[in-house]
C-alpha beads as a LAMMPS data file, in Angstrom:
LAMMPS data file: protein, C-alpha beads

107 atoms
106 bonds

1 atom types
1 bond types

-500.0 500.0 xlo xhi
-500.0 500.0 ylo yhi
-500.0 500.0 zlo zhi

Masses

1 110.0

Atoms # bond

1 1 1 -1.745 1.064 -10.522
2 1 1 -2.004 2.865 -7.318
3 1 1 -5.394 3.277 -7.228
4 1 1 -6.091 -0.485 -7.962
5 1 1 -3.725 -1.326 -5.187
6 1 1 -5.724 0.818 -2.927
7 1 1 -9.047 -0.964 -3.810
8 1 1 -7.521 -4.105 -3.210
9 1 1 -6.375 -2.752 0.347
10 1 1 -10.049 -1.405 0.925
11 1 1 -11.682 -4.225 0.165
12 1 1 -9.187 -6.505 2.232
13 1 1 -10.407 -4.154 5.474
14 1 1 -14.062 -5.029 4.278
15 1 1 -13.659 -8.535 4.568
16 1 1 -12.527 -8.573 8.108
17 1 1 -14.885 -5.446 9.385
18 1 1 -18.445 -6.494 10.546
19 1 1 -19.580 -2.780 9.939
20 1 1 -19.102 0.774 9.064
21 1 1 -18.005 1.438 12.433
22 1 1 -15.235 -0.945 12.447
23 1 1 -13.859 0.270 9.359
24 1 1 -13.523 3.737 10.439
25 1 1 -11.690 1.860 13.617
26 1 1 -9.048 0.087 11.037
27 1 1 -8.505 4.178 9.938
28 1 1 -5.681 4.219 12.420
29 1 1 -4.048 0.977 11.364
30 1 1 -4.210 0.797 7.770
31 1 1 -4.505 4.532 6.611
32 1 1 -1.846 6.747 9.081
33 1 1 1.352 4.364 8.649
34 1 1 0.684 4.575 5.331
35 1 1 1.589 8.731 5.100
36 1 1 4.370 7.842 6.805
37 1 1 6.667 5.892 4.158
38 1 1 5.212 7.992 1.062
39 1 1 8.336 10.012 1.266
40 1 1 6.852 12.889 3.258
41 1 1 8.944 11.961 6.368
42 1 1 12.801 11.307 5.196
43 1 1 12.704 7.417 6.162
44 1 1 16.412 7.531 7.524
45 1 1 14.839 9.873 10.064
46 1 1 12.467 7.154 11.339
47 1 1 13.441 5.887 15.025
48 1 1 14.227 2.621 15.627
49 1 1 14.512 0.959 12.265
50 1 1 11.000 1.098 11.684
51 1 1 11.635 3.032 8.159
52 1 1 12.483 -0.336 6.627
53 1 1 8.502 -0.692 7.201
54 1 1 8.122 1.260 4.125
55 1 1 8.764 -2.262 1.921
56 1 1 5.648 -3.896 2.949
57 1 1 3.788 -0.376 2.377
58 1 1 2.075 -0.255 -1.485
59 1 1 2.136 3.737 -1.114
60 1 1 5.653 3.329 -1.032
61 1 1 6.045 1.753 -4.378
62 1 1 3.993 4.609 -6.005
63 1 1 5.095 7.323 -4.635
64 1 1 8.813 6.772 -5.566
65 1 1 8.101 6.611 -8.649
66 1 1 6.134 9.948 -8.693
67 1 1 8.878 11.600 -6.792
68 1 1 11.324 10.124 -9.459
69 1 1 9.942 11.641 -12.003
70 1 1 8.551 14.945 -10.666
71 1 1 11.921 15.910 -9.121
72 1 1 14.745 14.165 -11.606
73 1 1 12.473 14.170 -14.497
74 1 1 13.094 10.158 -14.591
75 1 1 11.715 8.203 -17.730
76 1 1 10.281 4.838 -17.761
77 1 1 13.216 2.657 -18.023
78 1 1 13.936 4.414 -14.549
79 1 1 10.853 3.919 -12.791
80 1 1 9.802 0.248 -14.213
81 1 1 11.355 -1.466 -11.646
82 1 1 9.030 0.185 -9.200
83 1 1 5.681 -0.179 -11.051
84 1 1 6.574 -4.024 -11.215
85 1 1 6.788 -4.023 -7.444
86 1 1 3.611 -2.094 -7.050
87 1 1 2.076 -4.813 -9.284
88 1 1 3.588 -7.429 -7.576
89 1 1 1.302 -6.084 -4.069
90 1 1 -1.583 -5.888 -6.550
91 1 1 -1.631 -9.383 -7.182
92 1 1 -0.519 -10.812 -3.560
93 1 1 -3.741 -8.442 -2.396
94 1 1 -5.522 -10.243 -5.057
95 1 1 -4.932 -13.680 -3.639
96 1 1 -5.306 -12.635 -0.189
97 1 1 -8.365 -11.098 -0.810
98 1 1 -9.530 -14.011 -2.949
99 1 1 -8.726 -16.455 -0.132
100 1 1 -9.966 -14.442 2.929
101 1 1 -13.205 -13.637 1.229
102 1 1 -13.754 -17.454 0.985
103 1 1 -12.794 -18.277 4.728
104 1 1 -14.541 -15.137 6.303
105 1 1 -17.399 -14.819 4.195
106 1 1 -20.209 -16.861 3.065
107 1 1 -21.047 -16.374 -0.705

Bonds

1 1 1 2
2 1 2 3
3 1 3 4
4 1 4 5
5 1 5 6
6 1 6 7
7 1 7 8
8 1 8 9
9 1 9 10
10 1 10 11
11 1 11 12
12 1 12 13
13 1 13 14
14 1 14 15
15 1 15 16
16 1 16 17
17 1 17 18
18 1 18 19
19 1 19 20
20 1 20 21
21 1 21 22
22 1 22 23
23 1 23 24
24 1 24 25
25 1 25 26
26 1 26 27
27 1 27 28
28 1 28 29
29 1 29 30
30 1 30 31
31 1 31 32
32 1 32 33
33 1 33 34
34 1 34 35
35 1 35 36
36 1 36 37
37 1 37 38
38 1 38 39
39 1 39 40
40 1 40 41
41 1 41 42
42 1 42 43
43 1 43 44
44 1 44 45
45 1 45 46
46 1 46 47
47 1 47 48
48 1 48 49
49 1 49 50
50 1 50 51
51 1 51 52
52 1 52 53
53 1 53 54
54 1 54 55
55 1 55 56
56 1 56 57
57 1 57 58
58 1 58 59
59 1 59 60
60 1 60 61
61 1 61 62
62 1 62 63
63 1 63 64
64 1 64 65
65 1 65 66
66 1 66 67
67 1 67 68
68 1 68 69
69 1 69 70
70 1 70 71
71 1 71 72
72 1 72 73
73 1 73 74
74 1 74 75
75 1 75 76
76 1 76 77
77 1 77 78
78 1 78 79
79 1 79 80
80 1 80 81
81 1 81 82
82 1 82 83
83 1 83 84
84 1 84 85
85 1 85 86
86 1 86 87
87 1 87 88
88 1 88 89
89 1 89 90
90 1 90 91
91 1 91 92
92 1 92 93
93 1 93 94
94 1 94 95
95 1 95 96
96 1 96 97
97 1 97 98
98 1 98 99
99 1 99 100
100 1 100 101
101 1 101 102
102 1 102 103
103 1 103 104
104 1 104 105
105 1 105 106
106 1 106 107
């Protein structure tokens, strides 16, 4: 699920870039918050508030789960909840890409 998710994101940066070079500029944006809210970085720790960022992240929803399961041994019935939500950002990147591509692009 995670790796659809992240072709989704991908191709929602190729929509708006007009060229290589702008993609590698979106790097920064798109890529480095990203590490952030995977877990890495306790999100309590975060300054500000800005851990409750980690919600809108997709990384975040699949790298719980991984943790969950790596480090409490958590089945399924434990981790479902999360792989619905990372589904859930799989289909609103869907639509988003679906409708941008329209507006932005001429097919």
């Amino acid at each position: 699920f995670l790796a659809v998710c992240a072709v989704g994101l991908g191709s929602l940066v190729s929509i708006f870039a007009n060229g290589e070079f702008q993609v590698a500029q979106f790097i920064p944006v798109i890529i480095i918050p990203q590490i952030f809210f995977t877990g890495i970085i306790p999100l309590d720790t975060i300054p500000y508030g800005l851990g409750n960022l980690c919600y809108v992240m997709p990384i975040y929803y699949g790298a719980t789960p991984l943790k969950l399961i790596m480090q409490q041994g958590a089945g399924l019935a434990e981790v479902w909840p999360w792989l619905a939500a990372l589904v859930g950002c799989i289909i609103v990147l869907y639509m988003v890409n679906t409708l941008s591509l329209k507006k932005y692009r001429k097919l």
